[in-house]
Biopython code that builds the backbone (N, CA, C, O; Angstrom):
import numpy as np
from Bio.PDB.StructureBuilder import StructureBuilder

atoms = [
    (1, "UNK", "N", (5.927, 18.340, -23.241)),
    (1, "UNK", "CA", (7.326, 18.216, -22.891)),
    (1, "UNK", "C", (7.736, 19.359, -21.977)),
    (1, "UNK", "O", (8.503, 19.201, -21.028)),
    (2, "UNK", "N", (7.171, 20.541, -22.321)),
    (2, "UNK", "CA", (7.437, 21.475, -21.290)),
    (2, "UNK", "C", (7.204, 21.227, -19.980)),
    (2, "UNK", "O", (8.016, 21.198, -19.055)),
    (3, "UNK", "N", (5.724, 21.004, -19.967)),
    (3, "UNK", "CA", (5.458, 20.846, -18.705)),
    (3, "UNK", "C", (6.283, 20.077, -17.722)),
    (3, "UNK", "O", (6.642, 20.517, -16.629)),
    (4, "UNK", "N", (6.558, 18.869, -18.209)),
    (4, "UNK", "CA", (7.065, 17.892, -17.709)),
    (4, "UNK", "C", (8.712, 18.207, -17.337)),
    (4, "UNK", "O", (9.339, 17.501, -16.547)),
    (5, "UNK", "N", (9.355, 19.499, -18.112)),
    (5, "UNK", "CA", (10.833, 19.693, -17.609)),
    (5, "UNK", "C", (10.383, 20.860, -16.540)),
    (5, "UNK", "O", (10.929, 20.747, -15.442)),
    (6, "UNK", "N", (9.510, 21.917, -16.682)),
    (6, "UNK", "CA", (9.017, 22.359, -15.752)),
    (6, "UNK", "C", (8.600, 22.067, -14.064)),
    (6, "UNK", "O", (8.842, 22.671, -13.018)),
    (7, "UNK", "N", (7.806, 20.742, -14.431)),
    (7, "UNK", "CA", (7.651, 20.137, -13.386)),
    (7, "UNK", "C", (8.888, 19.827, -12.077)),
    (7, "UNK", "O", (9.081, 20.163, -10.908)),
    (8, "UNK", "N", (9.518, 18.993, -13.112)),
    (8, "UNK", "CA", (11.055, 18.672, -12.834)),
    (8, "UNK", "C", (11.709, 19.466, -11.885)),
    (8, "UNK", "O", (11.907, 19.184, -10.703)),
    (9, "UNK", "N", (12.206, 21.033, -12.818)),
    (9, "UNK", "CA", (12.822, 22.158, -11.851)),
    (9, "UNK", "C", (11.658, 22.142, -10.632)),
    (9, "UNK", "O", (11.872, 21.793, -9.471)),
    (10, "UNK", "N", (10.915, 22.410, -10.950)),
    (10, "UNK", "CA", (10.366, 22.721, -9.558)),
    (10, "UNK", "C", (10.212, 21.203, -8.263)),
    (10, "UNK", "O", (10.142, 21.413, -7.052)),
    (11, "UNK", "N", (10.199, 20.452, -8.587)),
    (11, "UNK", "CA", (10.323, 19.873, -7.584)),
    (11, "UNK", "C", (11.846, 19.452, -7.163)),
    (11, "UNK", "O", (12.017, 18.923, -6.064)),
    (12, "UNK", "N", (12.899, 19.674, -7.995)),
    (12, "UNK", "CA", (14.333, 19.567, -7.507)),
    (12, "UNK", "C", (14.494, 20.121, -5.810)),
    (12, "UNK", "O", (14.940, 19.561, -4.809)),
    (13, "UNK", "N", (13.986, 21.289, -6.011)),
    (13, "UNK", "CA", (14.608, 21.698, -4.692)),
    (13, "UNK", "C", (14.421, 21.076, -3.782)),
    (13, "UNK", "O", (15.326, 20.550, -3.136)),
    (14, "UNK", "N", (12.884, 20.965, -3.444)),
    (14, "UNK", "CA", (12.031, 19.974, -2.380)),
    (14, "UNK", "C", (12.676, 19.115, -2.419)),
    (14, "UNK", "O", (13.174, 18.706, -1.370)),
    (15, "UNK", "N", (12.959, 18.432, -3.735)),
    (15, "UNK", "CA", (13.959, 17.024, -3.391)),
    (15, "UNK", "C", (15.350, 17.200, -2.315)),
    (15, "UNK", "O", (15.736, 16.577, -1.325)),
    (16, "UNK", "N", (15.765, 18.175, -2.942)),
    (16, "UNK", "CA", (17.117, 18.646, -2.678)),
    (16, "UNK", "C", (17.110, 18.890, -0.742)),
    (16, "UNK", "O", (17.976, 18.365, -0.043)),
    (17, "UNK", "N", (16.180, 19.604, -0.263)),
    (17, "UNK", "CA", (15.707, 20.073, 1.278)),
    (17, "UNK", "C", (15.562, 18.708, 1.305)),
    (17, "UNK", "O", (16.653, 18.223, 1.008)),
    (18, "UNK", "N", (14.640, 17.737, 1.544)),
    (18, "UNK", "CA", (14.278, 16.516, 1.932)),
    (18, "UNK", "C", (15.900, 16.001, 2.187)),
    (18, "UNK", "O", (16.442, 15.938, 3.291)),
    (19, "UNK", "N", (16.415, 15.710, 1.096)),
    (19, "UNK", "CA", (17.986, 15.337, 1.369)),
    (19, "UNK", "C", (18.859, 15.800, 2.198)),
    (19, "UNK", "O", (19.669, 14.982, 2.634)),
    (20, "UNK", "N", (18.943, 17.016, 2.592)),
    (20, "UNK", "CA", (19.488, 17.643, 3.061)),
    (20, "UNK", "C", (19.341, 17.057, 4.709)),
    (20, "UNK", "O", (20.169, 16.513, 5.441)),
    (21, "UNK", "N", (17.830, 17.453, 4.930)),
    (21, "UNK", "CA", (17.326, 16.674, 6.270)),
    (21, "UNK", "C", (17.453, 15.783, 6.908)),
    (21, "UNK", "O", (17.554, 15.593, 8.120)),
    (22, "UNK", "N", (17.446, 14.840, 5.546)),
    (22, "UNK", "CA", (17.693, 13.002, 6.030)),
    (22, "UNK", "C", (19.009, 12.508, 6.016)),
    (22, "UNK", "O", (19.192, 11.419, 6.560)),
    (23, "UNK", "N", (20.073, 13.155, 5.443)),
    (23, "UNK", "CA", (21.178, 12.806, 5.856)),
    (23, "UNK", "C", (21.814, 12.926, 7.204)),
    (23, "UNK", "O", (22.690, 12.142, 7.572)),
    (24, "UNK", "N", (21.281, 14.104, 8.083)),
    (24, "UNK", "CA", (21.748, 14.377, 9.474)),
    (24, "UNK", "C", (21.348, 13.048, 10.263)),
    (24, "UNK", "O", (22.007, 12.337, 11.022)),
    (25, "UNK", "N", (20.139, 12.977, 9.847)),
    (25, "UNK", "CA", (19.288, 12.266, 10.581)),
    (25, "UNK", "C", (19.599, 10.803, 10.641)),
    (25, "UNK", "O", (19.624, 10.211, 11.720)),
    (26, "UNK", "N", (19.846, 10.191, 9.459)),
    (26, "UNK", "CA", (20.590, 9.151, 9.271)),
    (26, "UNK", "C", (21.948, 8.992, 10.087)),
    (26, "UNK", "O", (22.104, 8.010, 10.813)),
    (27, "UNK", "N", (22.874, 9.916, 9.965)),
    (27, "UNK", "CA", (23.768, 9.853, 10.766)),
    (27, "UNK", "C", (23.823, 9.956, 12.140)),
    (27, "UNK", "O", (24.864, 9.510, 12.622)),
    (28, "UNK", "N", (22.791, 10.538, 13.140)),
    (28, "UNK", "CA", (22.511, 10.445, 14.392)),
    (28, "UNK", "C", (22.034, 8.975, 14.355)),
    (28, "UNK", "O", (22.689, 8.342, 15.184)),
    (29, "UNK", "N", (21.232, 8.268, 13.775)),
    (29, "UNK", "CA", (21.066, 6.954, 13.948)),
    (29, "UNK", "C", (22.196, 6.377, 13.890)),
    (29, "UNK", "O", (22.354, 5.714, 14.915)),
    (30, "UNK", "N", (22.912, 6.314, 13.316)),
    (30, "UNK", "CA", (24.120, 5.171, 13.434)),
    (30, "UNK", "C", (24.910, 5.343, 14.139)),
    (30, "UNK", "O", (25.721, 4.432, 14.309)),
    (31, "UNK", "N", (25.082, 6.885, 15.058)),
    (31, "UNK", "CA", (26.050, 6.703, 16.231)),
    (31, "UNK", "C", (25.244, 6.451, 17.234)),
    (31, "UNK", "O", (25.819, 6.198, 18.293)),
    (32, "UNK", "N", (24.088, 6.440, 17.243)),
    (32, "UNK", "CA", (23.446, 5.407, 18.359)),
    (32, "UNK", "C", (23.234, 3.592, 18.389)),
    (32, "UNK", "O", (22.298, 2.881, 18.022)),
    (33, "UNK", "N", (24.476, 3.303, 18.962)),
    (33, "UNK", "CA", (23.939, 1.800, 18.464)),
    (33, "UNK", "C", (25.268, 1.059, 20.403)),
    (33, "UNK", "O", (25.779, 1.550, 21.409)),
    (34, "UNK", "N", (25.136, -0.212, 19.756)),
    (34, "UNK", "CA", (24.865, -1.018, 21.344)),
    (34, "UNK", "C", (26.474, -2.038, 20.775)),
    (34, "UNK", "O", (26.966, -2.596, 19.794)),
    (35, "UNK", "N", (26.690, -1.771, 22.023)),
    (35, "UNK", "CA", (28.120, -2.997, 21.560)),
    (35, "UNK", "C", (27.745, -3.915, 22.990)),
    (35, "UNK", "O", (27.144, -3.464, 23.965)),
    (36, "UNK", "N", (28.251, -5.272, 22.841)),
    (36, "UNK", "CA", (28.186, -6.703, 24.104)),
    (36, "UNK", "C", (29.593, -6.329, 24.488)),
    (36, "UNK", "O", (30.644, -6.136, 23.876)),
    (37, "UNK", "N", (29.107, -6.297, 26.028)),
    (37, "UNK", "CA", (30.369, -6.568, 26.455)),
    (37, "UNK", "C", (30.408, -7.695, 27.532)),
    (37, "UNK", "O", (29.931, -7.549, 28.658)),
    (38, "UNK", "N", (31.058, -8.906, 27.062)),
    (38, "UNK", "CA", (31.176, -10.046, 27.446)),
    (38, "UNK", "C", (31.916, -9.928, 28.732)),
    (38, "UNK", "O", (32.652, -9.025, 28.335)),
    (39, "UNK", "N", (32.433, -10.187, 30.362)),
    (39, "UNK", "CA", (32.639, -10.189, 31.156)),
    (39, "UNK", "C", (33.008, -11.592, 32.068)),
    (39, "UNK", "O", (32.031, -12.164, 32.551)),
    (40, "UNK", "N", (34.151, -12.088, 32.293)),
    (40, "UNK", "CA", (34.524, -13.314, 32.771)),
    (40, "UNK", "C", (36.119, -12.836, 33.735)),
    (40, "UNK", "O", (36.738, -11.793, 33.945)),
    (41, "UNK", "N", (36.261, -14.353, 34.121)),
    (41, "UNK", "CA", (37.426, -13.982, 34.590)),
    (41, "UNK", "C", (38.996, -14.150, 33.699)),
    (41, "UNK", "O", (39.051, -15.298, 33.259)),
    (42, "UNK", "N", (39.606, -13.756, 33.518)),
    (42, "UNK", "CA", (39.732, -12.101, 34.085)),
    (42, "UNK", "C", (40.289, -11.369, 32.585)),
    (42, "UNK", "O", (41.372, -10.847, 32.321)),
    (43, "UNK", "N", (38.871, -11.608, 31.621)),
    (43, "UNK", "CA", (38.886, -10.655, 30.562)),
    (43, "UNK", "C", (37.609, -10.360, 29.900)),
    (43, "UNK", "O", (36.518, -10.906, 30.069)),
    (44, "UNK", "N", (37.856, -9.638, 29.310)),
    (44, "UNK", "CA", (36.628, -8.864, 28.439)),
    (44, "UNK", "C", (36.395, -9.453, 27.253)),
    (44, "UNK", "O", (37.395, -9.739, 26.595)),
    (45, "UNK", "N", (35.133, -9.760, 26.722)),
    (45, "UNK", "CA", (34.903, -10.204, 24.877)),
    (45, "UNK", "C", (34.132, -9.135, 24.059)),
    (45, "UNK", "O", (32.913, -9.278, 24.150)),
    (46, "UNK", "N", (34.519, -8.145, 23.316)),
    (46, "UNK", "CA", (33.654, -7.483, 22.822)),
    (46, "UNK", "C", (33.849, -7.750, 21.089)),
    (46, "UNK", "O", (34.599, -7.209, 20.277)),
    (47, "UNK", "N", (33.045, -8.594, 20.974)),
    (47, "UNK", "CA", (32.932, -9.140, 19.681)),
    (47, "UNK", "C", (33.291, -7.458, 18.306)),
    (47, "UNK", "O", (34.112, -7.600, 17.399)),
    (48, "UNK", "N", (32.716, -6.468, 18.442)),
    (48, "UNK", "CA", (33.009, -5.339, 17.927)),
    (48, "UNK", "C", (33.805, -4.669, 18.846)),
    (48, "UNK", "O", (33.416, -4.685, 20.014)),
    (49, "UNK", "N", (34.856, -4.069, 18.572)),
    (49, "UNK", "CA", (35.728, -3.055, 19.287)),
    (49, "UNK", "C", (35.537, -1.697, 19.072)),
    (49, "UNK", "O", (35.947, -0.791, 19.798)),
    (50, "UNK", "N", (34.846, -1.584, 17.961)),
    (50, "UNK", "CA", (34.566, 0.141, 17.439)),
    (50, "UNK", "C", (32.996, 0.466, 16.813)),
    (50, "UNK", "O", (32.027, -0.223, 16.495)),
    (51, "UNK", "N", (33.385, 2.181, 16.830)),
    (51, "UNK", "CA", (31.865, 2.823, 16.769)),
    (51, "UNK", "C", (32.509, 3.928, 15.923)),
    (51, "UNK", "O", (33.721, 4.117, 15.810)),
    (52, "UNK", "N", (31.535, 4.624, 15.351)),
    (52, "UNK", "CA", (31.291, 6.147, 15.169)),
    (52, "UNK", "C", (30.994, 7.031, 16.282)),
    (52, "UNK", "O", (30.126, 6.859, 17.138)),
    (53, "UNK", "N", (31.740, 7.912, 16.183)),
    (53, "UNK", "CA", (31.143, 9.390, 17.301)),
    (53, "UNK", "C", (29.915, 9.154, 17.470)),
    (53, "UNK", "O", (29.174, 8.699, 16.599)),
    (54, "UNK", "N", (29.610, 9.427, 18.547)),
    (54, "UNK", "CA", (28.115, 9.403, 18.965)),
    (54, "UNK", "C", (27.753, 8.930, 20.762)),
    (54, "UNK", "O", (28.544, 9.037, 21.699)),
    (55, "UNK", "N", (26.597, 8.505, 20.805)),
    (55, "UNK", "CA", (26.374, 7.740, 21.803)),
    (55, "UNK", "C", (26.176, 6.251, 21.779)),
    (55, "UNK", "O", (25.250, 5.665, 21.218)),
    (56, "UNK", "N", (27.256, 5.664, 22.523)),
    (56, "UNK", "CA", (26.911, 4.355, 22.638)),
    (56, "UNK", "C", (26.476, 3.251, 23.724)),
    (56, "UNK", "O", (27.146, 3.305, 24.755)),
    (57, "UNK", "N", (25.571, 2.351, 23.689)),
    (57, "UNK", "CA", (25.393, 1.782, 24.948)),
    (57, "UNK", "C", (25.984, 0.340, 24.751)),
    (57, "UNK", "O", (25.814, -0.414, 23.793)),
    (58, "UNK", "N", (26.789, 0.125, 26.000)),
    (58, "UNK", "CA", (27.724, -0.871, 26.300)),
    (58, "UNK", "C", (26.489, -1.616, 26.918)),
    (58, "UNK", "O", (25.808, -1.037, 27.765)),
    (59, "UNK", "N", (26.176, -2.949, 26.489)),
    (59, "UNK", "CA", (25.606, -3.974, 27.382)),
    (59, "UNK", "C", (26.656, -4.983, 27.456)),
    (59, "UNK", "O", (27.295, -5.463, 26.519)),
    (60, "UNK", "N", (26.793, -5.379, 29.388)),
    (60, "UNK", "CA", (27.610, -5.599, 30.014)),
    (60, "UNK", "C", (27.221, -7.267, 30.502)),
    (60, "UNK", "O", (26.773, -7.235, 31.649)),
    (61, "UNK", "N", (27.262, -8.415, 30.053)),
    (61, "UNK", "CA", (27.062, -9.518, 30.750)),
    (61, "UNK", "C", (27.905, -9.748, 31.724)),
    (61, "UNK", "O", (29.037, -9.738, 31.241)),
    (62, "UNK", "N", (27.924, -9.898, 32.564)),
    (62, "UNK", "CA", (28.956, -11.012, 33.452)),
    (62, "UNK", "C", (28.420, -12.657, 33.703)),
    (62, "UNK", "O", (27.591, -13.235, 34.406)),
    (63, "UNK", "N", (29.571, -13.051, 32.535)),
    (63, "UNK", "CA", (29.377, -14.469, 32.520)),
    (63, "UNK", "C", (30.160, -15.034, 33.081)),
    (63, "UNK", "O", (30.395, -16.185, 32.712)),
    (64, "UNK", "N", (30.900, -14.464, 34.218)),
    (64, "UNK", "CA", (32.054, -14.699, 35.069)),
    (64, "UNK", "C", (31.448, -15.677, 36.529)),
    (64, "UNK", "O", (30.306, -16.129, 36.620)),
    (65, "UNK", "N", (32.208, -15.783, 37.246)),
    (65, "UNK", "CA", (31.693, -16.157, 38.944)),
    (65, "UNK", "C", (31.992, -15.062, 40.001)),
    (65, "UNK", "O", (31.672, -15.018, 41.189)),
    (66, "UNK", "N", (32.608, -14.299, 39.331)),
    (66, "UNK", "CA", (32.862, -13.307, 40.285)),
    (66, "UNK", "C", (32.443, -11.989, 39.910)),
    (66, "UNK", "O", (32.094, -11.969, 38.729)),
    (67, "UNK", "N", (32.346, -10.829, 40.512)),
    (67, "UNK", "CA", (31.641, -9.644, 40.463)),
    (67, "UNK", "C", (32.479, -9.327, 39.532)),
    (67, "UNK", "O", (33.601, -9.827, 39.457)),
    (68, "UNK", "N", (31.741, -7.934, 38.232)),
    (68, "UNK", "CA", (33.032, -7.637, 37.879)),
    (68, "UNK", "C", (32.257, -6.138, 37.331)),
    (68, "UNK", "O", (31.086, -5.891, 37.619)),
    (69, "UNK", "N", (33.216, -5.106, 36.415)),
    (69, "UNK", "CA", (31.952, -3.809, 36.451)),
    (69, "UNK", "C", (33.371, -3.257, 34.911)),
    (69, "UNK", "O", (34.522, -3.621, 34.669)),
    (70, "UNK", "N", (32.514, -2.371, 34.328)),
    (70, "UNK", "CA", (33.174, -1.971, 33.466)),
    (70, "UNK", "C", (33.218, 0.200, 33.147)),
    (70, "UNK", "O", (32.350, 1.066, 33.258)),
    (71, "UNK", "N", (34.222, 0.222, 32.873)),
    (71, "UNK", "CA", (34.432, 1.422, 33.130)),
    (71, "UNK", "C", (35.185, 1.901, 31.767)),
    (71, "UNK", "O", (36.039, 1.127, 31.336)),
    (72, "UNK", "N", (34.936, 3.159, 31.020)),
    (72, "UNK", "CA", (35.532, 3.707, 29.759)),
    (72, "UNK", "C", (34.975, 4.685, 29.565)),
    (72, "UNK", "O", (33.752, 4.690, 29.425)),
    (73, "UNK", "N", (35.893, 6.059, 29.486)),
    (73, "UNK", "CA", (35.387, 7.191, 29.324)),
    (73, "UNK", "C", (35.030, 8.458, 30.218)),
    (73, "UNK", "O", (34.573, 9.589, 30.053)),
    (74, "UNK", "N", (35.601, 7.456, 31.510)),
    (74, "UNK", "CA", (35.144, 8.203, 32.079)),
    (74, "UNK", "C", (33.536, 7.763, 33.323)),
    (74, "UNK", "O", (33.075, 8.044, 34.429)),
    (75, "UNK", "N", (33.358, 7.186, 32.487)),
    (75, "UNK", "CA", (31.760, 6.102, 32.782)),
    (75, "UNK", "C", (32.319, 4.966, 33.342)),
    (75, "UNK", "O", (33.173, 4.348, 32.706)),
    (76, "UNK", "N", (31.857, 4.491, 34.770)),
    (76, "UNK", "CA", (31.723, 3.468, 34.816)),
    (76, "UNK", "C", (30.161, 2.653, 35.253)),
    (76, "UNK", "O", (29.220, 3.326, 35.673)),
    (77, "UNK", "N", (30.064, 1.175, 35.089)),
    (77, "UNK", "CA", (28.822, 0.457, 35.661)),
    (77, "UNK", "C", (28.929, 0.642, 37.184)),
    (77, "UNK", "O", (29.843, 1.219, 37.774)),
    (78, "UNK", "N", (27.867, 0.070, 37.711)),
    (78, "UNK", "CA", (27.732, -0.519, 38.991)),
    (78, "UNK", "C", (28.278, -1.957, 38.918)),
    (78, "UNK", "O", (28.077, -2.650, 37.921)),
    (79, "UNK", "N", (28.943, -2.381, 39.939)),
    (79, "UNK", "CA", (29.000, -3.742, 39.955)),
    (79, "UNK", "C", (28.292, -4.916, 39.623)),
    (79, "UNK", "O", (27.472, -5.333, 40.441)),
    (80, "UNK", "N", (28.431, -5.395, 38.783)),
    (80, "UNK", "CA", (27.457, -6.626, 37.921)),
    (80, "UNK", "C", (28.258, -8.236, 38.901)),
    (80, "UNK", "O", (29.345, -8.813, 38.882)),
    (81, "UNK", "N", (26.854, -8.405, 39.691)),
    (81, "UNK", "CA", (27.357, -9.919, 40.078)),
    (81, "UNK", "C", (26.685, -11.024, 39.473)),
    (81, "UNK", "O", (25.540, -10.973, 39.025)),
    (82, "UNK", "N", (27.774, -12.484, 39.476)),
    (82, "UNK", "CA", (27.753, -13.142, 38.647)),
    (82, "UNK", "C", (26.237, -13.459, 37.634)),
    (82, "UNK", "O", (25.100, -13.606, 38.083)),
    (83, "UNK", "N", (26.636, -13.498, 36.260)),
    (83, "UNK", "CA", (25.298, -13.448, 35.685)),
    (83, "UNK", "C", (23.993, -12.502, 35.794)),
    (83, "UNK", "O", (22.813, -12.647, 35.474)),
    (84, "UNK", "N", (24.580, -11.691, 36.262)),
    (84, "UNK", "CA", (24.353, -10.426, 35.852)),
    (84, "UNK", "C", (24.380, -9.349, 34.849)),
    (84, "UNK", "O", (25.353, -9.597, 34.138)),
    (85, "UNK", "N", (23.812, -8.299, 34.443)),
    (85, "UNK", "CA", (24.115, -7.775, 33.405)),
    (85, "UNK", "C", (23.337, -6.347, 33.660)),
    (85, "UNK", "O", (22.333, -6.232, 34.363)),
    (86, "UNK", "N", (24.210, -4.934, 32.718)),
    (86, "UNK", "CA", (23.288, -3.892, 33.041)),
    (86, "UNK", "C", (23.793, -2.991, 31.343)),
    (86, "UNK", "O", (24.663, -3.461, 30.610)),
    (87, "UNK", "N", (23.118, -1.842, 31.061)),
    (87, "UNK", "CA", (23.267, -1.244, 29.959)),
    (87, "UNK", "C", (23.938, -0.130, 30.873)),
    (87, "UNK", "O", (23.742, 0.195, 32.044)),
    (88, "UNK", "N", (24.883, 0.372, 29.802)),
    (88, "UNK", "CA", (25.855, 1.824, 30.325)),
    (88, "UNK", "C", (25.824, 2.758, 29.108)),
    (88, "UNK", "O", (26.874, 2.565, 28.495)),
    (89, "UNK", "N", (24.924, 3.880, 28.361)),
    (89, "UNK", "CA", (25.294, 4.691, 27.806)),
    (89, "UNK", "C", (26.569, 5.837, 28.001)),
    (89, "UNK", "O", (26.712, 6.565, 28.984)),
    (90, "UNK", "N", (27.450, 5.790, 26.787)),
    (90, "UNK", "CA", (28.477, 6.428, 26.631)),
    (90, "UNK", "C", (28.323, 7.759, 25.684)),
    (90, "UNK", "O", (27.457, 7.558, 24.832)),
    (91, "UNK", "N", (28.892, 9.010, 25.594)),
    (91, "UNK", "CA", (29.061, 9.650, 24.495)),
    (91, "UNK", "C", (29.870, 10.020, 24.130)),
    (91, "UNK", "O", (30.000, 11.197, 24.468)),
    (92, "UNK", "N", (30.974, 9.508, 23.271)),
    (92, "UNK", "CA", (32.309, 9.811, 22.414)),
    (92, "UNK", "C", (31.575, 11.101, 21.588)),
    (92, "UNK", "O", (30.578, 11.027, 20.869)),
    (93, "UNK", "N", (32.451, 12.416, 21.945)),
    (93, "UNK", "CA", (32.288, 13.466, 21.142)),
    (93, "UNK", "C", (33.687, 13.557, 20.265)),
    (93, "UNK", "O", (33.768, 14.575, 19.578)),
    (94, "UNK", "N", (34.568, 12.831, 20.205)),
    (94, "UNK", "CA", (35.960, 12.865, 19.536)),
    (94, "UNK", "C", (36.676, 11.721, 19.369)),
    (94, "UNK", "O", (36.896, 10.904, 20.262)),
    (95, "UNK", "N", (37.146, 11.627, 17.921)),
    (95, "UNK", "CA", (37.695, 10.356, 17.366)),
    (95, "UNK", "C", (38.799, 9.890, 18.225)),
    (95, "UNK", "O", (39.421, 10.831, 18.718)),
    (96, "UNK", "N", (39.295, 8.543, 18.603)),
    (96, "UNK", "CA", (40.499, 8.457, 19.489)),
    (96, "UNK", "C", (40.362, 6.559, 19.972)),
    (96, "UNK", "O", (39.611, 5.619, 19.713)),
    (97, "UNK", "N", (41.507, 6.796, 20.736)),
    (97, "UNK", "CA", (41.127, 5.121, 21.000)),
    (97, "UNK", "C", (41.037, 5.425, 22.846)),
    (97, "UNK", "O", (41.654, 6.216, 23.559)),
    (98, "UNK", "N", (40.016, 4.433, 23.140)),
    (98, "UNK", "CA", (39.541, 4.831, 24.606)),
    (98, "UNK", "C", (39.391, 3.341, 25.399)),
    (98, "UNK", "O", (38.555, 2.445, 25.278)),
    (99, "UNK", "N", (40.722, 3.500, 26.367)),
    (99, "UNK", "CA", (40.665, 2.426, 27.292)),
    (99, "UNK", "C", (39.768, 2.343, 28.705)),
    (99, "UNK", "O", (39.429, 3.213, 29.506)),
    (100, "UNK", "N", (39.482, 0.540, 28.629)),
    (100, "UNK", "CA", (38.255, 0.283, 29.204)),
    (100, "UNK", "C", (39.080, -0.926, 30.006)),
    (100, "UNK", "O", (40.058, -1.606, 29.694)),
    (101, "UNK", "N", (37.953, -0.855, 31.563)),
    (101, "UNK", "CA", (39.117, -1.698, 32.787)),
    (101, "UNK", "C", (37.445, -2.020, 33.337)),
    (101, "UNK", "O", (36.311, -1.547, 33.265)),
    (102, "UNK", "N", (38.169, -3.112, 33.893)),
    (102, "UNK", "CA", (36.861, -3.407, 35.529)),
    (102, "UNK", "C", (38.457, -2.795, 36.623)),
    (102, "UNK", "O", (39.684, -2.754, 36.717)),
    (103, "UNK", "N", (37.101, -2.431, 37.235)),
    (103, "UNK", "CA", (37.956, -1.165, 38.708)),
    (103, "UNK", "C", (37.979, -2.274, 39.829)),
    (103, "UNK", "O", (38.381, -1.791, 40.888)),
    (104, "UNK", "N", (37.698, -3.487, 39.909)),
    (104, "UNK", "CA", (37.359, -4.430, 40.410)),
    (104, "UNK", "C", (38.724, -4.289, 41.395)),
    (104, "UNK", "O", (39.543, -4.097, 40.497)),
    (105, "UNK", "N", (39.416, -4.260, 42.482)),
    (105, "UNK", "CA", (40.785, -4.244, 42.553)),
    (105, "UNK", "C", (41.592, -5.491, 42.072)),
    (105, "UNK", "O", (41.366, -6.526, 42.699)),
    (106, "UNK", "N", (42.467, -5.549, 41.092)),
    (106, "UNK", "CA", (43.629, -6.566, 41.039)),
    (106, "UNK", "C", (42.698, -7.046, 39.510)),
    (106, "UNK", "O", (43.394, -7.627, 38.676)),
    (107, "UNK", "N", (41.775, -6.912, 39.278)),
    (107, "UNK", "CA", (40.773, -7.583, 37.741)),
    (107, "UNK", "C", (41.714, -6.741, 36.446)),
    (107, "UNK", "O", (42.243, -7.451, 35.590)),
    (108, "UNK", "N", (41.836, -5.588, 36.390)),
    (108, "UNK", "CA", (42.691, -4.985, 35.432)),
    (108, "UNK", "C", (44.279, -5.698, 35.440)),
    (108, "UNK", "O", (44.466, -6.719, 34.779)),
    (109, "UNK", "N", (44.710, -5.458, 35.748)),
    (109, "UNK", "CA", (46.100, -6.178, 36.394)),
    (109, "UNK", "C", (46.167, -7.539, 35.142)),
    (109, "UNK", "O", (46.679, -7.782, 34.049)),
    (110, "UNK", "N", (45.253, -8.181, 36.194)),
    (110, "UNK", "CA", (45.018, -9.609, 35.813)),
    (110, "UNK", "C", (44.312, -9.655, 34.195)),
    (110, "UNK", "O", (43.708, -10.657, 33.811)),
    (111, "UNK", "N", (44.444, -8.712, 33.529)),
    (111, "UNK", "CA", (43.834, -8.925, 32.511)),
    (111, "UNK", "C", (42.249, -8.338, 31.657)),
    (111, "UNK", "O", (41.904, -8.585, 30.501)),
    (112, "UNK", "N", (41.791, -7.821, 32.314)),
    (112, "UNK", "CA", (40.561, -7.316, 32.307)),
    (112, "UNK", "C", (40.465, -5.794, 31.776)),
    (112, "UNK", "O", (39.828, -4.990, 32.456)),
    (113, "UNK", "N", (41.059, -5.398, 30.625)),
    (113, "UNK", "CA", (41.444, -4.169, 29.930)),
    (113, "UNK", "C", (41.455, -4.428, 28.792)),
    (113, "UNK", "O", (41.763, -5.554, 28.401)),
    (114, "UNK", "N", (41.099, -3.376, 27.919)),
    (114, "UNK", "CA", (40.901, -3.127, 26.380)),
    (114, "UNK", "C", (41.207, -1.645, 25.983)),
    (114, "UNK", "O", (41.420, -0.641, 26.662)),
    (115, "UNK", "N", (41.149, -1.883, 24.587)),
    (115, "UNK", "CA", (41.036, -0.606, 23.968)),
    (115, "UNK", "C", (39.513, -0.642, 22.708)),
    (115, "UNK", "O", (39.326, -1.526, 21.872)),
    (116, "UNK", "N", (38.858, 0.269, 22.882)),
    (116, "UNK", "CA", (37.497, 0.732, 22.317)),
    (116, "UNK", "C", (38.112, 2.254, 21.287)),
    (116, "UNK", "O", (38.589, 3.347, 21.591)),
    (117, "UNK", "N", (37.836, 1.692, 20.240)),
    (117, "UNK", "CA", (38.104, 2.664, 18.821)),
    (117, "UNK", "C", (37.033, 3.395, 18.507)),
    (117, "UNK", "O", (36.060, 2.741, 18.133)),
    (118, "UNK", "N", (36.896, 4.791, 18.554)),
    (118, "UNK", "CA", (35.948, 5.738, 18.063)),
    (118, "UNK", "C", (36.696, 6.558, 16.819)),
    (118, "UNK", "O", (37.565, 7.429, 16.789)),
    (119, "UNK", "N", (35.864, 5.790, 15.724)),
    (119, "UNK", "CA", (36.266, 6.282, 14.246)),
    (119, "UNK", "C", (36.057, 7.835, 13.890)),
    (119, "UNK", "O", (36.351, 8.256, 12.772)),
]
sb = StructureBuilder()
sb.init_structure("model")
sb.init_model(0)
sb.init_chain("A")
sb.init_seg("    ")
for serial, (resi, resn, name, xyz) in enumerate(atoms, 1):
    if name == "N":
        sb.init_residue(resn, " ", resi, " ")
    sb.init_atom(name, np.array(xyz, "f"), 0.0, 1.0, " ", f" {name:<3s}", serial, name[0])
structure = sb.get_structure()
């Protein structure tokens, strides 16, 4: 019986470090993750609107007929023509709500704007 509570203490800590480790780590994984961003005329579909702090990559379809490009944060794409599509990594370092446009001229206007929630 000794041994066995002995044992115990001593491997707590190791347990305890291991934990310690994998929680960071876990959490850098989940602010890396991918939101769709659907692209038509003349609006946006992003089935998820929000993330955790972190880095995120916007994949951008344009399922539109016309060119269209997306911009938030500061970041924008290159112009995506029709049926087209490109990935845009972002990095939200601060919780907030962050509006997103195609720079397209007259596409915002017309509808082509959101708001993107960083929890």
């Amino acid at each position: 019986m000794k041994r066995s509570i002995k044992a115990a203490v001593c491997t707590l800590p190791a347990l305890l470090a291991l934990l310690v480790l994998a929680v960071p780590a876990v959490a850098r994984q989940e602010a890396n993750v991918s939101r769709k961003v659907n692209a038509t005329e003349f609006k946006f579909a992003l089935p998820i609107k929000s993330a955790k702090t972190g880095t995120v990559t916007f994949m951008v379809q344009n399922k539109g007929k016309l060119p269209h490009d997306f911009k938030i944060a500061g970041k924008k794409s290159p112009i995506i023509k029709a049926g087209g599509n490109t990935n845009m990594k972002v990095t939200f370092r601060r919780k907030g709500r962050y509006t997103y446009i195609c720079t397209v001229p007259g596409h915002a206007a017309a509808g082509m704007k959101g708001t993107f929630i960083i929890k």
